[in-house]
C-alpha positions as CSV (number, residue, x, y, z in Angstrom):
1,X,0.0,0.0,0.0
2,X,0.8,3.9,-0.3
3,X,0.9,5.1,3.0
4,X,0.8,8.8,4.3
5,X,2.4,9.2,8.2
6,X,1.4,12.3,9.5
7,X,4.4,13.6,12.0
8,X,6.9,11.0,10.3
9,X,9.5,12.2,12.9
10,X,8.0,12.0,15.8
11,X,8.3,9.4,18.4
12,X,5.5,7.4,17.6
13,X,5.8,8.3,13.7
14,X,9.2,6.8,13.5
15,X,8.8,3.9,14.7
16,X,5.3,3.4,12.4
17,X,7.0,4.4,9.5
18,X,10.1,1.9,10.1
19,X,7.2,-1.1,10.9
20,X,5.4,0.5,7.6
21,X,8.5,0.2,5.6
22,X,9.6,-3.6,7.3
23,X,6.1,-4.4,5.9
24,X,7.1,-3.5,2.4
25,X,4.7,-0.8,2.2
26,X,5.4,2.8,0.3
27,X,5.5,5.4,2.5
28,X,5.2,9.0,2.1
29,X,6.3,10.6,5.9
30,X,5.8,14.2,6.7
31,X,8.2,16.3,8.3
32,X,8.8,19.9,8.8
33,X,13.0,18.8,9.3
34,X,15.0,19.2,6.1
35,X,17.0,15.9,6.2
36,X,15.3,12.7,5.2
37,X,14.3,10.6,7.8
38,X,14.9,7.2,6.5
39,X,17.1,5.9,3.9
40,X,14.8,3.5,2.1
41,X,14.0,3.5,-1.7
42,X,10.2,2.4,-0.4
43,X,10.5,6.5,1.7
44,X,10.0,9.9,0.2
45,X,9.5,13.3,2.3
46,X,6.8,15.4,2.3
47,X,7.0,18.9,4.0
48,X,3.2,19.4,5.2
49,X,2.5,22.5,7.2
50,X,-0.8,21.4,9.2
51,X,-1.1,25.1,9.9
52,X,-2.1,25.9,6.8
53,X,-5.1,26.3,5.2
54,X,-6.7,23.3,4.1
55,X,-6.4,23.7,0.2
56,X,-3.0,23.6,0.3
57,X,-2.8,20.6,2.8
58,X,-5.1,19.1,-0.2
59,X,-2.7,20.1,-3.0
60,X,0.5,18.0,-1.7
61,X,-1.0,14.8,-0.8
62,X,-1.0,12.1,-3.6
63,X,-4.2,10.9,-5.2
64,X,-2.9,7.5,-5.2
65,X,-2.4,7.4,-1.3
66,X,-4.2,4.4,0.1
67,X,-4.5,4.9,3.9
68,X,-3.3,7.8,6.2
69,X,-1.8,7.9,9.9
70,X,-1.9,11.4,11.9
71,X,0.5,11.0,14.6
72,X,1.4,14.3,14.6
73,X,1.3,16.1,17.9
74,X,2.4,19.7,18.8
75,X,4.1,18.9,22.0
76,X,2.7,21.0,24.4
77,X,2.9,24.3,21.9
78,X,0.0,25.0,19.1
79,X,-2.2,22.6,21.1
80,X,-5.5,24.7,18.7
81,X,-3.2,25.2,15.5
82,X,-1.7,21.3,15.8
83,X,-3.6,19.0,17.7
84,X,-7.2,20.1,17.1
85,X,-7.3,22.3,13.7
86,X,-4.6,21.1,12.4
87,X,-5.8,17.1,12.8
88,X,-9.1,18.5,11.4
89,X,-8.2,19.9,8.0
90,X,-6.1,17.1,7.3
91,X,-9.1,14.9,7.5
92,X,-10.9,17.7,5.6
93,X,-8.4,17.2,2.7
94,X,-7.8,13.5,2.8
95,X,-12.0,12.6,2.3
96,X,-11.5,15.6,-0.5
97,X,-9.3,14.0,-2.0
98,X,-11.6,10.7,-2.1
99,X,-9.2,8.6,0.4
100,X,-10.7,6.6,2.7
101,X,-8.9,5.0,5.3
102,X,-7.9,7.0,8.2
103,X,-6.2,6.5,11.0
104,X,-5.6,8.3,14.3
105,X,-3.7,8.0,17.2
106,X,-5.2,9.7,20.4
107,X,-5.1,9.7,23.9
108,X,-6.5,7.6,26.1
109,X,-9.9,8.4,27.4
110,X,-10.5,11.4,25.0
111,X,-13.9,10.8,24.5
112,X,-15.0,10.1,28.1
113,X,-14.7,13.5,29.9
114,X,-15.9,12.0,32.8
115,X,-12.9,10.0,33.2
116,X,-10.4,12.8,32.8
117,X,-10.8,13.6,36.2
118,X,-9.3,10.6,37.0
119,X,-6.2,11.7,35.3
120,X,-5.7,14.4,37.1
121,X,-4.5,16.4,33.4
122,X,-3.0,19.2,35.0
123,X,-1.4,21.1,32.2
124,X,-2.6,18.6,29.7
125,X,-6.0,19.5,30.0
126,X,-6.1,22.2,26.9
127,X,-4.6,19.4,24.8
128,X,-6.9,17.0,26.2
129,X,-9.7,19.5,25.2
130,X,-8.2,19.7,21.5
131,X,-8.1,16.3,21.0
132,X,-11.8,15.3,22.2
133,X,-13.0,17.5,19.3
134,X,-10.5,16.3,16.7
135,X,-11.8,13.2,17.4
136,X,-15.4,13.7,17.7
137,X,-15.5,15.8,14.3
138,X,-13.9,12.5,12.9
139,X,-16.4,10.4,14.1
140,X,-19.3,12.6,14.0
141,X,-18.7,14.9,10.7
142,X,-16.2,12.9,8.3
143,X,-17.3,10.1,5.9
144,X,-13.8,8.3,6.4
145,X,-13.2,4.5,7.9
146,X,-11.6,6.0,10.7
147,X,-9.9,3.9,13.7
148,X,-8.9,5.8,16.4
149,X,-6.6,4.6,18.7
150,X,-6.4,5.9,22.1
151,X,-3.1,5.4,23.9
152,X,-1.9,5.5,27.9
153,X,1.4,7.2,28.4
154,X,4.0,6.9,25.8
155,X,7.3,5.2,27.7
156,X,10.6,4.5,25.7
157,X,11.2,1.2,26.7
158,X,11.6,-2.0,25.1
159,X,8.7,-3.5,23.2
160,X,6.4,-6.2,24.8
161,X,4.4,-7.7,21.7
162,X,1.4,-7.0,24.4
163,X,-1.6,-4.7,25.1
164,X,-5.1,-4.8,26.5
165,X,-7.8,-3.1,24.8
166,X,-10.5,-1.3,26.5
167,X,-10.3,-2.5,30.4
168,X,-10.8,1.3,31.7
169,X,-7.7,1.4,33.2
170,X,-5.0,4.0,31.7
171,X,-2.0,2.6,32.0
172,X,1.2,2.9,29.9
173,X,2.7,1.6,26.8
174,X,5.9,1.1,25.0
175,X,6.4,3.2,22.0
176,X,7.2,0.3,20.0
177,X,4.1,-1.4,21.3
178,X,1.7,1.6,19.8
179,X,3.3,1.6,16.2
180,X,2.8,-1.9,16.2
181,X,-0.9,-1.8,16.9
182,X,-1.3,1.0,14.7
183,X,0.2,-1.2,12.0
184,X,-1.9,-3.7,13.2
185,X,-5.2,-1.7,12.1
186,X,-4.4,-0.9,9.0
187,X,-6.3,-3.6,7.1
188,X,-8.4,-5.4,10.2
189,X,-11.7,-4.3,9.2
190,X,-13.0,-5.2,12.5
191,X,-11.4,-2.1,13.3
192,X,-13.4,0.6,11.1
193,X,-15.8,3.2,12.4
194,X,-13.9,1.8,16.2
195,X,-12.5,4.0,18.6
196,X,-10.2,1.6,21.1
197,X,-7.9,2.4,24.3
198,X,-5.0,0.4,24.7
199,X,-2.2,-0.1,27.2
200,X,0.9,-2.7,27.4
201,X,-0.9,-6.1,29.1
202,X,-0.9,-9.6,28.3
203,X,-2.7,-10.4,25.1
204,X,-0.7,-10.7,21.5
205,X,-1.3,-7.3,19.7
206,X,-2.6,-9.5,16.5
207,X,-5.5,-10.7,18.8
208,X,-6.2,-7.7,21.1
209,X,-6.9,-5.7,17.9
210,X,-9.2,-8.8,16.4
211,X,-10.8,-8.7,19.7
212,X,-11.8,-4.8,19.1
């Protein structure tokens, strides 16, 4: 497939896009740094600007693109410009463009305000906010086959192969862990029109995401 990754560089986004590429999939990984990311004849570089208005968002994605990944996150700064208005235009352009698959990696319990409490957000409650919205215009106002994956705290630590799906806890997970299940949702269509939490745990990723 022809894959578009969102925040290529990030620390979810690289590891995707190295699963993506072990996979023997094409993928097209957007970046705002000026070196190339990977060094793979199945890479190419795309400098999207999320900030921008959404016709030119439209103009540098491929027709031919077969699924796309937002992983993109603004870290804290441009939590409106990144996270929520950003994320939206870029599914704005994508069903423009007549793509259908979608993919989006949240945060755990962004739907369910009533759990945030529980979290205790702090100074992650504006991007909390952002993302809630983001994803319930993707559910609620796009025509895409969305998955949305939401994911506990990001830890860089070895991979597990593991995760539980949907227990209500938070919990945490291994990078590695979350770019595998995102590449596991690419083309299990158990997994369309499904929003999912996820956390390292004891079930094979391959059958927690069947399980969804």
């Amino acid at each position: 497939m022809k894959i578009l990754v969102i925040g290529a560089s990030g620390r979810v986004g690289t590891d995707l896009v190295k699963q993506l590429l072990a996979d023997n999939h094409q993928v097209v990984g957007t970046t705002r740094q000026q070196e190339k990311l990977f060094n793979d004849d199945n890479y190419s570089q795309l400098d999207l600007d999320i900030t921008a208005q959404k016709d030119a968002i439209q103009k540098q994605i491929d027709q031919d693109i077969d699924a796309v990944y937002f992983v993109a996150g603004s870290g804290g700064k441009d939590i409106l410009e990144v996270d929520l208005h950003g994320a939206i235009k870029t599914m704005q352009a994508v069903q423009d463009k007549g793509i259908k698959r979608y993919i989006m990696l949240s945060t755990v319990f962004s739907l369910d305000t009533k759990k945030w409490d529980e979290l205790g957000l702090g100074d992650l409650k504006g991007y909390y906010i952002s993302k809630h919205y983001a994803d319930q215009w993707l559910v609620n106002n796009s025509s895409l086959d969305y998955t949305i994956v939401q994911a506990a705290a990001l830890k860089e630590r070895e991979a597990t192969g593991k995760i539980i799906v949907n227990d209500n806890n938070s919990g945490e997970n291994s990078i590695a862990d979350v770019a595998a299940t995102l590449v596991a949702v690419l083309n299990a269509s158990n997994t369309t029109k499904k929003v999912f939490g996820m956390h390292n745990g004891e079930t094979v990723i391959a059958e927690a995401v069947a399980s969804v």
